[in-house]
MOPAC internal coordinates of N, CA, C and O (Angstrom, degrees):
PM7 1SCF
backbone

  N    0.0000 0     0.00 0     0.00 0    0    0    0
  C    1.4633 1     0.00 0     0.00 0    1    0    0
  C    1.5284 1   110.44 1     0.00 0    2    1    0
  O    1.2310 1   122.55 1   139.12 1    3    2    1
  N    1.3400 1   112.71 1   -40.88 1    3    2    1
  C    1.5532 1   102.53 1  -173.90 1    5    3    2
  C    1.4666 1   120.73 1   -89.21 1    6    5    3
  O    1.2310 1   119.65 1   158.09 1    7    6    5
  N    1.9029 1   118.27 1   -21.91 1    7    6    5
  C    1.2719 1   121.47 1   152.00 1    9    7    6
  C    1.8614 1   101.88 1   -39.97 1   10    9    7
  O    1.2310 1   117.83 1   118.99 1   11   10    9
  N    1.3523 1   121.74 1   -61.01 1   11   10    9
  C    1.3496 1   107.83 1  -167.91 1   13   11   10
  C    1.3953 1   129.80 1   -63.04 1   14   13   11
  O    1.2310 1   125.96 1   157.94 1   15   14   13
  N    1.5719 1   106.14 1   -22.06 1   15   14   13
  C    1.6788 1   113.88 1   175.90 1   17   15   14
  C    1.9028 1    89.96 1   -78.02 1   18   17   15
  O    1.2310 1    99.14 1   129.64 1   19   18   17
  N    0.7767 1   155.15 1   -50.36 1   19   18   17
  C    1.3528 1   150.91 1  -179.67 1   21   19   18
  C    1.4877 1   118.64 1   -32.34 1   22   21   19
  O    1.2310 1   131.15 1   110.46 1   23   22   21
  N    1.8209 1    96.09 1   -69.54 1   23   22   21
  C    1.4623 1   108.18 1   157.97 1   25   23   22
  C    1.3638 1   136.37 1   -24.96 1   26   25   23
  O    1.2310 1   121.15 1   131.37 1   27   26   25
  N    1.6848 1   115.41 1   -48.63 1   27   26   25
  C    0.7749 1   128.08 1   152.06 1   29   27   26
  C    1.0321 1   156.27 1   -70.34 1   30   29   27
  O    1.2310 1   120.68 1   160.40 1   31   30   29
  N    1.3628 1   116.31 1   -19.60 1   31   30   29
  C    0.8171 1   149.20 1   168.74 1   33   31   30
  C    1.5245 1   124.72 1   -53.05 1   34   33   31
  O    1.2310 1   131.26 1   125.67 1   35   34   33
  N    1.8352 1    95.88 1   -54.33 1   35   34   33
  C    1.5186 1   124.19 1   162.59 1   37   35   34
  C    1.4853 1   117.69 1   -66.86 1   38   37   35
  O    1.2310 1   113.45 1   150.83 1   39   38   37
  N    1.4930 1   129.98 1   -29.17 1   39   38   37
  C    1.1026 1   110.00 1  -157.61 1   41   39   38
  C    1.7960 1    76.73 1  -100.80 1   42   41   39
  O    1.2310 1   109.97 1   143.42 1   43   42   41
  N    1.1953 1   136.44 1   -36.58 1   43   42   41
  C    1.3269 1   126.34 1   154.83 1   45   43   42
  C    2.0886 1   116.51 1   -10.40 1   46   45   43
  O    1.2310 1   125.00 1   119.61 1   47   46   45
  N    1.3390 1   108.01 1   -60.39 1   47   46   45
  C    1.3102 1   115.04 1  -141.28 1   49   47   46
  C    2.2278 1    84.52 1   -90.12 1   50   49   47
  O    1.2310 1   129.38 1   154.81 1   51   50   49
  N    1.3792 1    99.53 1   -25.19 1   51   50   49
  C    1.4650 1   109.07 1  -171.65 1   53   51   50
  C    1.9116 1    99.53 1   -63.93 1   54   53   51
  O    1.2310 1   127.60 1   123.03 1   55   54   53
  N    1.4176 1   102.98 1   -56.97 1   55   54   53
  C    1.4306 1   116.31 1   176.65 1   57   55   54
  C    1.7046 1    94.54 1   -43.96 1   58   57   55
  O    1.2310 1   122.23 1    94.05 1   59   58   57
  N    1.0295 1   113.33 1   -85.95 1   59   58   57
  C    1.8691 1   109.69 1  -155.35 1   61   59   58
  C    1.1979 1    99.24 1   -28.26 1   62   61   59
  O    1.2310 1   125.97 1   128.28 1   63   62   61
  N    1.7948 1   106.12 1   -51.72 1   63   62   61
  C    1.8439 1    89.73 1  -164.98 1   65   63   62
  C    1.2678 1   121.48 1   -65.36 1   66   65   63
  O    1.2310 1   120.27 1   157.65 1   67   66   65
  N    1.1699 1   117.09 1   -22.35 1   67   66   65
  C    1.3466 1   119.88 1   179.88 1   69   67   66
  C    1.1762 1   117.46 1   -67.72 1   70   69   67
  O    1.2310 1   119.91 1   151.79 1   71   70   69
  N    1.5466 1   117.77 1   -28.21 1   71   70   69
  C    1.2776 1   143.50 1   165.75 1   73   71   70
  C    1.7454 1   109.68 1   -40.49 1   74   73   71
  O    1.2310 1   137.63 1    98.50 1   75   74   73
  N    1.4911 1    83.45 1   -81.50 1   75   74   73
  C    1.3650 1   101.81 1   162.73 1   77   75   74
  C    1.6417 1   148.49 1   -20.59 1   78   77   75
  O    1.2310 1   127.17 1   134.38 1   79   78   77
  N    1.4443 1   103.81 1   -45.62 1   79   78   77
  C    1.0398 1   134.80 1   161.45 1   81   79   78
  C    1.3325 1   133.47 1   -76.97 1   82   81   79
  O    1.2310 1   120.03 1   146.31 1   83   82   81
  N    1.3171 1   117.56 1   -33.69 1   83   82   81
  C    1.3590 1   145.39 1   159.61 1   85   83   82
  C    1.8930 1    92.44 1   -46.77 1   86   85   83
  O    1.2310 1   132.84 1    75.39 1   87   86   85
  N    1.0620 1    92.80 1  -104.61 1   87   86   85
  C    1.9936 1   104.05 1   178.57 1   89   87   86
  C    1.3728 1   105.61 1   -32.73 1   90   89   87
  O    1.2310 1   101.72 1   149.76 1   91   90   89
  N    1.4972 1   150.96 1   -30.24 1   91   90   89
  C    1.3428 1   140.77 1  -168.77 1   93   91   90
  C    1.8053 1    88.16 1   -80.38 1   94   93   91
  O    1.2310 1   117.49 1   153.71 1   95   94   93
  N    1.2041 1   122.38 1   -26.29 1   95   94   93
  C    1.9043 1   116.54 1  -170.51 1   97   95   94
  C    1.4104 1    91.14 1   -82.22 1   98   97   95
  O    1.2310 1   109.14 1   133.80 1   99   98   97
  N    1.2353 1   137.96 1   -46.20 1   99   98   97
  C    1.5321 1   142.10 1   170.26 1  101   99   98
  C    1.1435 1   133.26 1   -27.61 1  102  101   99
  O    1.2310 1   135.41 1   132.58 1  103  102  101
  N    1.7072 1    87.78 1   -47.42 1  103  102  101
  C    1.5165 1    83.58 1   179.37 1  105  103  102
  C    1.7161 1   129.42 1  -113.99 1  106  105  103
  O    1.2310 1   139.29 1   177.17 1  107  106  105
  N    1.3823 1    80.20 1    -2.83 1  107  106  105
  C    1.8433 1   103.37 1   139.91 1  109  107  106
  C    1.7486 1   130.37 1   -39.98 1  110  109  107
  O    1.2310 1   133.73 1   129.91 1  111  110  109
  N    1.8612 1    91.06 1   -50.09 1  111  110  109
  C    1.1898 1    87.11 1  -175.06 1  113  111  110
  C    1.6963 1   103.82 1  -107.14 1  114  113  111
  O    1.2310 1   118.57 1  -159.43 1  115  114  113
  N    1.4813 1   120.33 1    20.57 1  115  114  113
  C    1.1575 1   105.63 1   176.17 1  117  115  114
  C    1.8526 1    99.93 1   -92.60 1  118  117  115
  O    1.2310 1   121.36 1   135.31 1  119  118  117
  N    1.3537 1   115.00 1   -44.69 1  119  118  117
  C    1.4602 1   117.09 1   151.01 1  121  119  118
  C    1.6057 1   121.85 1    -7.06 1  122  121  119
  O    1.2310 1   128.07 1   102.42 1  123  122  121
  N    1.3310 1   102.07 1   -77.58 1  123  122  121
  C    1.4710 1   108.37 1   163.77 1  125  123  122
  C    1.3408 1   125.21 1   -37.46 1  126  125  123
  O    1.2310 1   112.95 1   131.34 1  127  126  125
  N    1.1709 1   130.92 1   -48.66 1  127  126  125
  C    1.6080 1   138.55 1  -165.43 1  129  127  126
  C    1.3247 1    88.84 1   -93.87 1  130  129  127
  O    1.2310 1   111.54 1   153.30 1  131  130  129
  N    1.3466 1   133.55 1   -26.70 1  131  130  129
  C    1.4824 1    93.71 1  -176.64 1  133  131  130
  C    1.4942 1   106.45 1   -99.63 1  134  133  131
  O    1.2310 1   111.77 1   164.17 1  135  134  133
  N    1.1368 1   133.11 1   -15.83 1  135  134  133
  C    1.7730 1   137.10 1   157.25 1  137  135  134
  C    0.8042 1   106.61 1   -55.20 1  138  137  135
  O    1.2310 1   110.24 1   141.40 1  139  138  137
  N    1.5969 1   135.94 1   -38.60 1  139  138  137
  C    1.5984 1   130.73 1   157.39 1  141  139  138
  C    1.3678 1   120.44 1   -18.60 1  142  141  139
  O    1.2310 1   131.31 1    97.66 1  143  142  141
  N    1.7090 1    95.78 1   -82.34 1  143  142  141
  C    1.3258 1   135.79 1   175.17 1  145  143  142
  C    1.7984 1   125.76 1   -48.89 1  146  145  143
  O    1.2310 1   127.72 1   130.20 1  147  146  145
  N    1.2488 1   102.75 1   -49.80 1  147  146  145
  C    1.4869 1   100.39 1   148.29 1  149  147  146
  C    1.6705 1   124.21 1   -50.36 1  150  149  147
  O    1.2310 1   118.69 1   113.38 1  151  150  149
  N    1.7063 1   120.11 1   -66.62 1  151  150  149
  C    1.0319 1   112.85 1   173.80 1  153  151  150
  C    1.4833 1   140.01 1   -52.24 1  154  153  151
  O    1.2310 1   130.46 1   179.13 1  155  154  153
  N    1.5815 1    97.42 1    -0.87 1  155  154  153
  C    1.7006 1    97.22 1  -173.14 1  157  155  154
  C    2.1631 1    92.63 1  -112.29 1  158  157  155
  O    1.2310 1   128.42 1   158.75 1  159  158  157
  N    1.4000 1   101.38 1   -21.25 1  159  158  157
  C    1.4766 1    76.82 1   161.25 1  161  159  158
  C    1.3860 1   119.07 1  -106.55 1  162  161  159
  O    1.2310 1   113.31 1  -133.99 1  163  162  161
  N    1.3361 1   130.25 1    46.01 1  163  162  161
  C    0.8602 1   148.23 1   156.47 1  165  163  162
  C    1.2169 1   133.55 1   -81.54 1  166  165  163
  O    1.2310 1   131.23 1   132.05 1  167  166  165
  N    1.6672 1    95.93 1   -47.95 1  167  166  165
  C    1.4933 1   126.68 1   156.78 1  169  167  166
  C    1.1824 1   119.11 1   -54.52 1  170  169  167
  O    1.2310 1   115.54 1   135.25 1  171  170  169
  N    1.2868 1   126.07 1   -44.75 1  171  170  169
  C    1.4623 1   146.79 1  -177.82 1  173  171  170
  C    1.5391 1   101.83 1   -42.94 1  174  173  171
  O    1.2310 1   130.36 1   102.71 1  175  174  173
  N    1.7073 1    97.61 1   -77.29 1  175  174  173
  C    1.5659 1   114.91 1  -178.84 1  177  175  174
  C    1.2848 1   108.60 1   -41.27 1  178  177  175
  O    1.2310 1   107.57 1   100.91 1  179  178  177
  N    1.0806 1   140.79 1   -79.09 1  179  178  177
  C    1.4395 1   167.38 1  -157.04 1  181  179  178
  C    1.9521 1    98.17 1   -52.75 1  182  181  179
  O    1.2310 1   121.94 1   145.20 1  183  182  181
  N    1.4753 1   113.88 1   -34.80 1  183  182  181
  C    1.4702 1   109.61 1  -173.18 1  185  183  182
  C    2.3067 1    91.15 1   -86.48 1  186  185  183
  O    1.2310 1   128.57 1   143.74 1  187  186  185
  N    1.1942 1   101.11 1   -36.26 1  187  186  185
  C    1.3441 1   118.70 1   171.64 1  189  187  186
  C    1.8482 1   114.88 1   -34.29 1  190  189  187
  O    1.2310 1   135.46 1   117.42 1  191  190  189
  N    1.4756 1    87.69 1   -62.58 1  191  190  189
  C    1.3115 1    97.27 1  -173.86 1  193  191  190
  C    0.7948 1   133.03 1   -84.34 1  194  193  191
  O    1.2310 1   119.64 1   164.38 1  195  194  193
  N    2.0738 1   118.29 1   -15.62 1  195  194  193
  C    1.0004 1   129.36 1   152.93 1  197  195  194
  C    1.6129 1   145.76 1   -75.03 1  198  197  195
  O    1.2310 1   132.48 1   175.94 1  199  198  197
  N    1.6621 1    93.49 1    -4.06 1  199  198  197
  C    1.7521 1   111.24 1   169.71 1  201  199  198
  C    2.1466 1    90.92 1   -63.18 1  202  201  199
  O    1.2310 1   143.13 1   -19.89 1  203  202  201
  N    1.4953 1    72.68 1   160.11 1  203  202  201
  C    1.6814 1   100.00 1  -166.84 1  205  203  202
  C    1.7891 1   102.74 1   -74.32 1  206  205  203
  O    1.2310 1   113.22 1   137.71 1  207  206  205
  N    1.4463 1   130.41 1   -42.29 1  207  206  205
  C    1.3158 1   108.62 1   168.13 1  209  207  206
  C    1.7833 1   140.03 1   -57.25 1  210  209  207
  O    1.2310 1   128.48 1   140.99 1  211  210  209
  N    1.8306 1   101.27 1   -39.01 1  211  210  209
  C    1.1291 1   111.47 1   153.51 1  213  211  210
  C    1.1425 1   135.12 1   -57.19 1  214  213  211
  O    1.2310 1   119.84 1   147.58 1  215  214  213
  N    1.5824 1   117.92 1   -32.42 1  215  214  213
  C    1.6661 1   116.62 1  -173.81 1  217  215  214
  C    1.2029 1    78.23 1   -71.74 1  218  217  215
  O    1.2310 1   107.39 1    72.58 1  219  218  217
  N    1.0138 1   141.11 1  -107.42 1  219  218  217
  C    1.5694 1   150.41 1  -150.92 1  221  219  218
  C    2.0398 1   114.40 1   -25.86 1  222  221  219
  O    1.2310 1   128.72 1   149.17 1  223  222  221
  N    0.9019 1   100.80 1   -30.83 1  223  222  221
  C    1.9230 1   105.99 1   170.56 1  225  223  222
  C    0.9585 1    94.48 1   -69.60 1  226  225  223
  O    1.2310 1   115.05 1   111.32 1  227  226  225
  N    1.3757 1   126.99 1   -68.68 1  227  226  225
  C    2.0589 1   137.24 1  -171.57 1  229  227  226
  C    1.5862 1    89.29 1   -55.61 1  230  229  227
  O    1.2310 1   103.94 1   170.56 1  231  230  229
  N    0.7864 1   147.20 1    -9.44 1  231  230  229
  C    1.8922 1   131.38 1  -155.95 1  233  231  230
  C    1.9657 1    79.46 1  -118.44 1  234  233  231
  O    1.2310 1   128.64 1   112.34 1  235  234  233
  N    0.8159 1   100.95 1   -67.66 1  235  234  233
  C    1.9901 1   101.02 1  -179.59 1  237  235  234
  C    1.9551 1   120.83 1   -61.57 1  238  237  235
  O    1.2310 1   127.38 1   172.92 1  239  238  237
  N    1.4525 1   103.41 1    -7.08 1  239  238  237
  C    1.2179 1    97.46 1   178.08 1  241  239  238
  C    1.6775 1    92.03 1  -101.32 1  242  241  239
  O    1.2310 1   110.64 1   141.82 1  243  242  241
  N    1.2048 1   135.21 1   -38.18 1  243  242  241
  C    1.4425 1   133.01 1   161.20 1  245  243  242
  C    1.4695 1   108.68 1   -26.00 1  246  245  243
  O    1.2310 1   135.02 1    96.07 1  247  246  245
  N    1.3041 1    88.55 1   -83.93 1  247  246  245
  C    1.7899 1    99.18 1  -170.62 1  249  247  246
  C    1.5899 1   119.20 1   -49.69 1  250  249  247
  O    1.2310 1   118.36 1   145.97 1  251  250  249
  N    1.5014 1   120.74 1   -34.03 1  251  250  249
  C    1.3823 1   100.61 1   148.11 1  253  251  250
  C    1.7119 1   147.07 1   -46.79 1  254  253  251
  O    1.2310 1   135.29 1   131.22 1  255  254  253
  N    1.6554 1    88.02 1   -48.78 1  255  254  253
  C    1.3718 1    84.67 1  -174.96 1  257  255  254
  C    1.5658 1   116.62 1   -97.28 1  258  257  255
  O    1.2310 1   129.93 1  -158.78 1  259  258  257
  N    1.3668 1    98.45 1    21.22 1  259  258  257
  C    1.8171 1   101.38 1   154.48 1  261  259  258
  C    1.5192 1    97.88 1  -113.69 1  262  261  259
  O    1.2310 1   118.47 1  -162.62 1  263  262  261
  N    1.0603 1   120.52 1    17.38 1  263  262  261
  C    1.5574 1   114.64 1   153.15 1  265  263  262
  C    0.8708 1   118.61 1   -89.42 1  266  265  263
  O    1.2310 1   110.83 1   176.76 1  267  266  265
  N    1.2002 1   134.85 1    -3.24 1  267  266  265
  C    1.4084 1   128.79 1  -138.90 1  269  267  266
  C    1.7700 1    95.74 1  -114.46 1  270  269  267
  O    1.2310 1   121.01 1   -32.16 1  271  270  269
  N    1.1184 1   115.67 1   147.84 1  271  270  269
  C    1.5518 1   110.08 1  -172.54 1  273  271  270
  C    1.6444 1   105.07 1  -142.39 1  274  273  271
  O    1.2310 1   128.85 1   -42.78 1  275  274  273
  N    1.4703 1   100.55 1   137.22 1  275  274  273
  C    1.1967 1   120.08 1  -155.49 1  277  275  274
  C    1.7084 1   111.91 1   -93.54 1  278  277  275
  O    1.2310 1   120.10 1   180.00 1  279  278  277

């Protein structure tokens, strides 16, 4: 009886790690997808802000409010 609680015991403790290990590759690659994902709307913004109506709003809302005197 107690060889078998042992047994079990072990293949118990074998599972978690495996468990364990499983989710540590996960979230490796959830890391990845979201540095992905950041960097491509990053890109987004940046092509955004660089079209010619926006630069120029962002360039005139600057220059106001360093006009602006306190």
């Amino acid at each position: 009886m107690r060889k078998s609680l042992e047994r079990r015991h072990g293949w118990r403790r074998l599972s978690e790690s495996l468990s364990a290990a499983r989710e540590a590759g996960m979230t490796t690659a959830e890391y990845a997808v979201g540095t992905i994902a950041a960097c491509a709307f990053a890109a987004v913004l940046l092509a955004i802000v660089q079209s010619g109506g926006i630069e120029s709003l962002v360039t005139k809302v600057v220059k106001v409010a360093l006009s602006v005197s306190l």
